[in-house]
N, C-alpha and C positions, 0 to 999 in steps of 0.2 A: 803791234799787229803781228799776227803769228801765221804767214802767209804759207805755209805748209798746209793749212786746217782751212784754205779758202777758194774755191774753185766754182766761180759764177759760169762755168757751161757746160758741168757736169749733168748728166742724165741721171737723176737718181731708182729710175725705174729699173733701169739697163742691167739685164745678168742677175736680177733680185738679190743683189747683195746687200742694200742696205732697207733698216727700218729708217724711217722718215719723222719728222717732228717739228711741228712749226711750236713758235714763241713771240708772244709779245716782251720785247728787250727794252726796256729805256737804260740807258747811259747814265750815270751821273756827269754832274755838268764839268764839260770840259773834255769827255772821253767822247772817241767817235763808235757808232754802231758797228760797224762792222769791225774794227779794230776789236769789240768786247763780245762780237759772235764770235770773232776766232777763237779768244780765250776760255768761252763756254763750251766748242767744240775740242778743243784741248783740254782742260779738267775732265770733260764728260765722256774721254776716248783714252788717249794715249800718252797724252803729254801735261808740262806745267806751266809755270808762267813765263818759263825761258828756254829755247831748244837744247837739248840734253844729247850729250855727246856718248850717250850709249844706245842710243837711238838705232835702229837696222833698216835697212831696205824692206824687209816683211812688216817689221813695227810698224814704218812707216805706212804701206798699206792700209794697216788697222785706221789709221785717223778717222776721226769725224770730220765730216765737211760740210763748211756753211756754201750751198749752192745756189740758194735768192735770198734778196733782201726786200723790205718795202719802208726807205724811210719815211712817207710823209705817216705810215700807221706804226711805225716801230717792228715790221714785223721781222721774223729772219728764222730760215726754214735751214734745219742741217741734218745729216744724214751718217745714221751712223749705222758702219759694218755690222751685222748682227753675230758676227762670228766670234765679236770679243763678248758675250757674255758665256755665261754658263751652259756648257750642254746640254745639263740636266733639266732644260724647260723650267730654268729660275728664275719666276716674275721677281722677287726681289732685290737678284742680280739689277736687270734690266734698271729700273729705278733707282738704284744707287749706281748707275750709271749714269741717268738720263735726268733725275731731278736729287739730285743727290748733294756732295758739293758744290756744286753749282750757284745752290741759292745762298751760299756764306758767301761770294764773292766781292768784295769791300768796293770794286770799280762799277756798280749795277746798283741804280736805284728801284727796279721793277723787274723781273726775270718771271713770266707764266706760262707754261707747257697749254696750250692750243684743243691740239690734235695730234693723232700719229694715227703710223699705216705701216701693217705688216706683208714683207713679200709672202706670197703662197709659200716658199721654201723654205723661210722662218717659220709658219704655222703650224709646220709638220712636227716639229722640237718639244710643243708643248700642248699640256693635257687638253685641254674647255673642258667644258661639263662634261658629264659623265650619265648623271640622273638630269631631267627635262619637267617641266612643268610639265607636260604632253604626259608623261608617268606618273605626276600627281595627280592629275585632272583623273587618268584610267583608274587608276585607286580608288578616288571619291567616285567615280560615277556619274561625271559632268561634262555637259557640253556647249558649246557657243554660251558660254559666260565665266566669268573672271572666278577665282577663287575669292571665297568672301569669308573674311577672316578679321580677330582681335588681337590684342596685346593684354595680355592680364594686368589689372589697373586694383588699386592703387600699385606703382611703379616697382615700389619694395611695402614691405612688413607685413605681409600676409605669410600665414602659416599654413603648413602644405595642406590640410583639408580647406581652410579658408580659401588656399589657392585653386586645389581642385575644381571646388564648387563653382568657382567662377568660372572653370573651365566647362563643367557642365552646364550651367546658364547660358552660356552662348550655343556648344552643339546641342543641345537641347531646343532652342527657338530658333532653329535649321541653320547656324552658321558651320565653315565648312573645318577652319583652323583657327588654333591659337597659337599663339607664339611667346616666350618668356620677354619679357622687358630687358635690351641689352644690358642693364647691373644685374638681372637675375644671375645668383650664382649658387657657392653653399656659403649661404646665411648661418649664421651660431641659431638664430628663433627657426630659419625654414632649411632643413638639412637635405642638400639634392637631393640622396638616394629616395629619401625621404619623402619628399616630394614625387618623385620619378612613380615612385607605386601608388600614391595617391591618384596621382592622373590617369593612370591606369582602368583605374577600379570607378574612377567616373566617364572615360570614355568608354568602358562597356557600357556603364550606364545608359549612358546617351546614345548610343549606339543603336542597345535594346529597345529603347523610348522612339526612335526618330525610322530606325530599319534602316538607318546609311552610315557611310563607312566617315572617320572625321579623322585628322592631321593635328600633330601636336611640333611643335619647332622648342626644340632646348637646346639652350644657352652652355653650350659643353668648354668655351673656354677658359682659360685658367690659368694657373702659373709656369708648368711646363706640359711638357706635350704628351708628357708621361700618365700627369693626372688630367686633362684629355682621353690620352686612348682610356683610361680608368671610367672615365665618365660615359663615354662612346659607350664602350663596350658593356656598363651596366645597362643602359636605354636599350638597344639589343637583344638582353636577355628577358628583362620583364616587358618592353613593347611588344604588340604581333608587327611581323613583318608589314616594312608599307607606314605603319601610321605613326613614322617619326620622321621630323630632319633635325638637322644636328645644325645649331647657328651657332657661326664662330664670328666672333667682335672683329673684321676683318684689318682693321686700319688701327685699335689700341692694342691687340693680341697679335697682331700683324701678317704679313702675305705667308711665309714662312708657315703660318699657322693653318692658315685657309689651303694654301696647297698639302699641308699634312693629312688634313683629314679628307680631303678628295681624294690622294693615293693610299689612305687608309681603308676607306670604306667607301669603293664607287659606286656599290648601289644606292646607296645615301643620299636625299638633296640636299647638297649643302648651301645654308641659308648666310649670304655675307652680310653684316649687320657692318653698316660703316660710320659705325659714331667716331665720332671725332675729327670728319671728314672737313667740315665748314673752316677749321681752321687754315685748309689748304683752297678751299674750292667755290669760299663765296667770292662774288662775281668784286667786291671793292678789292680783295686782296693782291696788291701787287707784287709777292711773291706766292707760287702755288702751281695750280694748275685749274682746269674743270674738271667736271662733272664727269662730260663726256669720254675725257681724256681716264678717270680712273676709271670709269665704267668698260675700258674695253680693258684694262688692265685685268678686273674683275673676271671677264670671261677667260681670258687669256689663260690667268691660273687653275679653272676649273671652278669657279664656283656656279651653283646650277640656279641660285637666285641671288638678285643684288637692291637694297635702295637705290632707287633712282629719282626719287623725289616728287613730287606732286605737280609740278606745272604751274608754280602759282598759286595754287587756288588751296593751300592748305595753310599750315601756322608757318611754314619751312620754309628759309629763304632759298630763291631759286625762279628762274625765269622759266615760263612756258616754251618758248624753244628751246634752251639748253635740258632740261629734262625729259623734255619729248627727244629731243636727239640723242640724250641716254639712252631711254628705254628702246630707241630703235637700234640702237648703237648694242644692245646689249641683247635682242632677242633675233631680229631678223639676219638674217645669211648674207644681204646685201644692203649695208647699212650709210649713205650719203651723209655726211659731219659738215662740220662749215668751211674744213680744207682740202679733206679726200675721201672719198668713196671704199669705202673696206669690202671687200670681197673673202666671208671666213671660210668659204672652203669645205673641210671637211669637220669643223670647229662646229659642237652643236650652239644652237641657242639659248643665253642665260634669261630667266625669267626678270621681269622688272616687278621689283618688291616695292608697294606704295603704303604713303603712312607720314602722319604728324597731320594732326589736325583737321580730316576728315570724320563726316560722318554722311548718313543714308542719302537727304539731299545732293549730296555732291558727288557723288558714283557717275551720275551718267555724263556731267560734265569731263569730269575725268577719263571717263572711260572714252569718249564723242573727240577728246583729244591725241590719245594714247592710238585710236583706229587698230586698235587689236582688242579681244575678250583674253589674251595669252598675260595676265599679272594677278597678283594675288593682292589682295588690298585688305589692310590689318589698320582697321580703325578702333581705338582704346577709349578717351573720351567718350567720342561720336556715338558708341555704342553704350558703354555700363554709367551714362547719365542721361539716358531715356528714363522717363518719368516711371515708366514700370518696369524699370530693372534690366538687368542683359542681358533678358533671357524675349522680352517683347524690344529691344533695341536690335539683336538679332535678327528676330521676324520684322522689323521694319528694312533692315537693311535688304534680307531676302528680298522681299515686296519693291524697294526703290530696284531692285537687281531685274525682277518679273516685268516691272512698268515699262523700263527701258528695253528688255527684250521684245513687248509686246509693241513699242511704239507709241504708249498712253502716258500722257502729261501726269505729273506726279501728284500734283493735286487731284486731277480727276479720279486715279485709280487708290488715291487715302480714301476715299466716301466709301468704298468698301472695304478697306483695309486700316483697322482701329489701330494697329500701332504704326504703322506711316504716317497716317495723319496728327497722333501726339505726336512722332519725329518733325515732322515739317513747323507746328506749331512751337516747338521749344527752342527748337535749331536756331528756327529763323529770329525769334526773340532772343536769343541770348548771344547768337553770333552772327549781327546784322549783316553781314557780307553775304552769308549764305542766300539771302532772299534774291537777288540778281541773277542766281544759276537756278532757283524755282522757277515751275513750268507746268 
């Protein structure tokens, strides 16, 4: 036990010096709890597995400190100075401090970051958004309801007019964005740039067709940052301003990546796409973290939208309160977690990006959970395997979007709306779950 790293009546609010961070810890057998919080507040701060005779009176300062415990739950809350990370508002500082090596530690059979809270005077250090959904919505020309949006499907092998067209079938039967499918990149069959102009020339298209403005999200990351700004910067030149954001893979391309392109281009929404997340954040994993816990990391960096997952009710694994706590965790100014209460300050709000396994039916369940119109929801599926295509999957989805604005049960308002009512009839037969959130 490393009793330097442990002071149970410490105030950790006191003076805003430390960020905070609870964890579920089990022990392997044989080691005690707090003895193996000390040791993660040592790796994860100032020290090793033994006290180090170069040690100072200031170093010492620096430590993390474990200041509660809860054995009957495993839990154990420690607090670390926020002065030892980086001053340059480096969320991946922070994380290779805070779940970093931590989780190789050989004495821990389960180590999963919770929650955390930032003091106000850490919040000052670093970016949050920059761009807001609140700027996308004034773009498109919408109000009191969600952005309603796809993912271009099939996933990969469509070739950039093949890919366009799809883009035009959707803003065409009034959807508002599309978004690249996180592998969309440059393909050898579909060559960015290449693609980049194609979309172009069918969002005027649709544009001309519809009389309203529509959003496209591409996929700009890549191998270094270099061919990034390169990809940036061509979207840019052939986009009109306004009808792009720029999605960086935020957890395989990594933080590093997503804070580049926020301080590269902050008029930009930058869209964080976090595939690869589940290997840290589904709820069996005993080492990791949650949801909620990257989700404020996400803001923290400046990203101006995030997945935050469906609540259950899509293909995604992921509980109805831990995603609802995301997305409040990730949009509102004052956001209640299942340990502390965050107050962001001056930190705008990141939009909560919904998707996997939706379609028109399940909008207003979604949305009747979520208790905001403030997300954008990109259903792929849902929409381009409506029986007449996705460009009437579209218009069905718009229509499930009107019924819920209006207050009319979804069945009632398909009798006059032909393509709702094929979505409800397909939906419901081929993904019997959906029938339970019918109304």
């Amino acid at each position: 036990m490393q009793k330097e790293y442990i002071n149970l009546k410490l105030d950790p609010y006191k003076g805003g010096k430390y960020m905070l961070v609870v964890f579920h810890l089990v022990p392997k057998k044989g080691e005690d709890l707090l003895a193996c919080a000390s040791e993660v507040a040592a790796e994860s701060s100032t020290g090793s597995n033994l006290r180090v005779g170069t040690a100072t009176k200031f170093s010492d300062d620096l430590n993390a400190i474990v200041y509660k415990v809860n054995k009957k739950k495993n839990l154990v809350w420690i607090a670390f100075p926020w002065k030892i990370f980086d001053r340059g508002g480096n969320v991946q500082n922070i994380l290779t401090y805070v779940v970093g090596n931590v989780f190789g530690m050989s004495n821990l059979k389960a180590l999963r970051a919770l929650d955390c809270w930032f003091p106000s005077q850490m919040l000052k250090n670093y970016d949050g958004p920059s761009t807001t959904i609140m700027d996308a919505k004034k773009y498109l020309g919408i109000k009191d309801r969600p952005i309603l949006g796809t993912i271009v499907k099939p996933k990969i092998g469509l070739k950039p007019k093949e890919f366009a067209e799809v883009c035009f079938q959707f803003w065409s039967g009034g959807g508002d964005f599309v978004k690249f499918d996180e592998p969309q990149a440059d393909q050898e069959f579909c060559p960015f740039k290449e693609v980049v102009v194609e979309i172009r020339k069918a969002m005027n298209k649709a544009e001309k067709k519809t009389g309203k403005k529509k959003l496209m999200s591409f996929n700009i990351s890549a191998a270094d940052f270099m061919t990034m700004k390169e990809r940036g910067d061509f979207i840019r030149k052939k986009m009109k301003k306004g009808s792009y954001i720029f999605l960086v893979d935020g957890i395989t391309a990594g933080w590093s990546a997503v804070q580049t392109a926020r301080r590269l281009w902050p008029d930009v929404f930058i869209h964080f796409h976090r595939a690869g997340h589940g290997c840290m954040t589904r709820e069996e994993n005993p080492i990791g973290y949650t949801v909620p816990f990257m989700t404020k990391f996400g803001r923290l960096a400046g990203a101006s939208g995030m997945h935050t997952g469906t609540a259950g009710i899509g293909k995604m694994a992921g509980t109805k309160g831990e995603d609802i706590n995301a997305a409040h965790q990730a949009l509102f100014k004052k956001s209640k977690g299942d340990f502390f209460e965050q107050d962001w300050g001056r930190i705008k709000g990141m939009c909560p990006i919904v998707s996997g396994g939706l379609n028109p039916v399940l909008l207003k369940p979604y949305a009747d959970a979520v208790g905001t119109t403030d997300f954008i929801t990109t259903m792929g599926g849902g929409v381009h395997s409506h029986p007449g295509g996705t460009a009437s999957g579209a218009a069905a989805l718009l229509q499930a979007c009107e019924a819920w604005q209006k207050k009319i049960g979804l069945k009632k308002y398909a009798k006059d709306h032909e393509e709702l009512a094929q979505a409800i009839e397909f939906y419901v037969k081929k993904i019997p779950y959906t029938k339970k959130y019918l109304v």
